[in-house]
N, C-alpha and C positions, 0 to 999 in steps of 0.2 A: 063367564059373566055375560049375559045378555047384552047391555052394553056394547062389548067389542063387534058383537055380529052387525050392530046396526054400523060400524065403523068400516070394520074389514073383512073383505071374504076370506078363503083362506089362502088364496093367493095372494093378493093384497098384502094382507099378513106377515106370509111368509119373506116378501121384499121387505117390508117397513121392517120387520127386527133385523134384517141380515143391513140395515141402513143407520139403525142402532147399534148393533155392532161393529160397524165399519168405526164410528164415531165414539163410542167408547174402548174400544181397543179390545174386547173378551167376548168369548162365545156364551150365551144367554143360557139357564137350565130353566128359569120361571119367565119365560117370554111376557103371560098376561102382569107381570110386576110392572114390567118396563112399561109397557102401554098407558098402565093406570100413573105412573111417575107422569110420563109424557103428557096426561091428559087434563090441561088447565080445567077450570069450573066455568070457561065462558061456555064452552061444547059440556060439560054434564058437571052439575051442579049438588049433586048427591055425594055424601065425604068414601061413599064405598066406591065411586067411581072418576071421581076426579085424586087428585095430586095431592090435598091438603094435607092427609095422615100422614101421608109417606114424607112429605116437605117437614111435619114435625119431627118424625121419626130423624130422619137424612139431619135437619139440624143438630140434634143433639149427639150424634156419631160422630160428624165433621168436627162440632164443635172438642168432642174427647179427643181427637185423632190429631188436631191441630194443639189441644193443651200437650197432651202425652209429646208431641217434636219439639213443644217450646221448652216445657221441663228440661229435654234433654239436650238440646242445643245450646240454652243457658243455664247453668248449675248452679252460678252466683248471683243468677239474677233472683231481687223479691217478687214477692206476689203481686202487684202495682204495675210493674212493669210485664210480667207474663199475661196480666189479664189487660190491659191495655195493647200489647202486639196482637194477642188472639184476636180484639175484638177490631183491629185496621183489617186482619187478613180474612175474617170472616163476614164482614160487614154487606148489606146488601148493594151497593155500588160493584164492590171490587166481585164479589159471587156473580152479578149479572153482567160483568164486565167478563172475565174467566168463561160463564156461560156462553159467551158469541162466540169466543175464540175457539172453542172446542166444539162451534157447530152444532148446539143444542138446538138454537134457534130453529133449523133447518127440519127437527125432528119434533119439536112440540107441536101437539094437536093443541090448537088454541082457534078462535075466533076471528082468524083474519081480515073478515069486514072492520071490524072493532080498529081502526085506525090509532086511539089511545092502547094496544097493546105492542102493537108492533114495536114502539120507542120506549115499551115501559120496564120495570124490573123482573118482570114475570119469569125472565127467563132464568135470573139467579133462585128464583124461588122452586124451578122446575131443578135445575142441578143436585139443589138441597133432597128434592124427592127421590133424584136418581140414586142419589149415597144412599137414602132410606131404604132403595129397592136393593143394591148391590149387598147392601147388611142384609139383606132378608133371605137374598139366592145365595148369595158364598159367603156368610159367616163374617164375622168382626175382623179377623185379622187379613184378608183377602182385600177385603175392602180397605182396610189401613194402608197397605200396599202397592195398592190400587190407586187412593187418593193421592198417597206420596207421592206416586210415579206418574201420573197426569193431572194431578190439581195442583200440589201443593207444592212441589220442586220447579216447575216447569212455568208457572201462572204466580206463584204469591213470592216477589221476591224480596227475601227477610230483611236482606241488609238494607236494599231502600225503603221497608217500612219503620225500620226503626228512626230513622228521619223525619219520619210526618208526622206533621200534628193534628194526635184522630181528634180533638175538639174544635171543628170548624167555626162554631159561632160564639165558641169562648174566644179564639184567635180574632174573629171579627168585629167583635166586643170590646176586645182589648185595643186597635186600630180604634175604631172609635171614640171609644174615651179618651186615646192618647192624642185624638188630633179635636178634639171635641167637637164630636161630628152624632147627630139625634141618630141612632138606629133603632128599627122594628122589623119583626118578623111580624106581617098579616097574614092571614088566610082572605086569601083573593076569591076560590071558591070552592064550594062542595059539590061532590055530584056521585052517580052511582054509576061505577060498569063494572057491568055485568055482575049485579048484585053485592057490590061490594064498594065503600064509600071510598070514594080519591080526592086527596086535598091537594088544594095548588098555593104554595105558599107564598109572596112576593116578601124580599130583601128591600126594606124601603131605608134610603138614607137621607136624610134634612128633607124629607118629603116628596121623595124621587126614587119610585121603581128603579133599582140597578138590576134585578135579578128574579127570577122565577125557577122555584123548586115544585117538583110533584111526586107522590108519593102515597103509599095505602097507609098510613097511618103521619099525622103531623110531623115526627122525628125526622123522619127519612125524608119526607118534602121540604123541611127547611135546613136537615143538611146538606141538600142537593144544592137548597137557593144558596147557602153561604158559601160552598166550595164555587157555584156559579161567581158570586160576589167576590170572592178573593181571586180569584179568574182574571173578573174585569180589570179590579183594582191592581192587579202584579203584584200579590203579595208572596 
């Protein structure tokens, strides 16, 4: 792809995958996959040359690979609860949290001036593209494997997620009304980076900012603000 020439020589190149694969643990066979996983849309903005496909693709893999361990870890559990663990462990917090610890950060080509991406979720959305890329070089069950053995044994631990309550601002709703206390989630502001609108949600309580969430779509920025707000509060 064109594209990578403008990025890497073939020296260049040849370091950045052998730095990807330090970091994913396997030796590459479609090195240009990896690049294009790696390669946020602040640096190229085109869906054949940045991460977004493959972050679609990487979603829906993860998401079978984490159904298929919960089926079989809980056999008597219902449907309610198998789909409520999948969605704590797959969630975009804990995916962009998992993303640092495994050092993705260090290997996404993204936009570094862009100070809003540095702290932002981008990097659980680049993990999601790398699973899309592993499915594409070695196959479905490789990757299953794969995941197991460095995402999802190592990074999502089962037994403390069955603990938390994935409905943050139902939880913070319910505080509310029980102490009768006004809550609102606003939208404090909109803006675009890098082509792409990010809201900043404020946690307002009796009319008083507690808490500021942000996020590319309003869900994720006001459950960032309520987990912020149950933070503050010690709940």
């Amino acid at each position: 792809m064109q594209f990578l020439k403008n990025i890497f020589n073939i020296t260049s190149k040849t370091v950045f995958i052998k730095q990807v694969e330090n970091v994913l643990g396997f030796k590459t066979h479609k090195s240009n996959l990896y690049i294009t996983a790696l390669s946020h849309r602040s640096i190229k903005d085109t869906p054949d040359q940045n991460n977004e496909r493959l972050e679609y693709l990487g979603d829906a893999i993860l998401s079978s690979i984490v159904a298929d361990y919960l089926f079989k870890r809980y056999p008597y559990k219902g449907e309610g609860f198998l789909t409520e663990m999948r969605s704590k462990m797959v969630n975009r917090n804990q995916l962009n949290d998992i993303a640092l610890k495994m050092g993705l950060k260090k290997i996404t080509l993204y936009n570094k001036i862009d100070n809003s991406l540095r702290n932002s979720q981008i990097f659980g959305n680049t993990l999601e593209a790398v699973v899309g890329a592993v499915y594409l070089d070695k196959g479905y069950k490789k990757t299953q494997d794969w995941v197991l053995k460095q995402i999802l044994i190592p990074h999502m631990f089962v037994d403390d997620l069955e603990n938390i309550d994935i409905n943050l601002k139902n939880k913070l709703i319910g505080w509310a009304n029980k102490n009768n206390k006004e809550l609102a989630f606003e939208v404090a502001e909109e803006k675009i980076i890098s082509g792409r609108r990010l809201f900043i949600i404020n946690t307002v309580i009796d009319g008083e900012v507690l808490s500021q969430g942000s996020g590319y779509n309003k869900k994720d920025a006001s459950h960032t603000a309520a987990q912020l707000a149950i933070e503050k509060l010690g709940l």
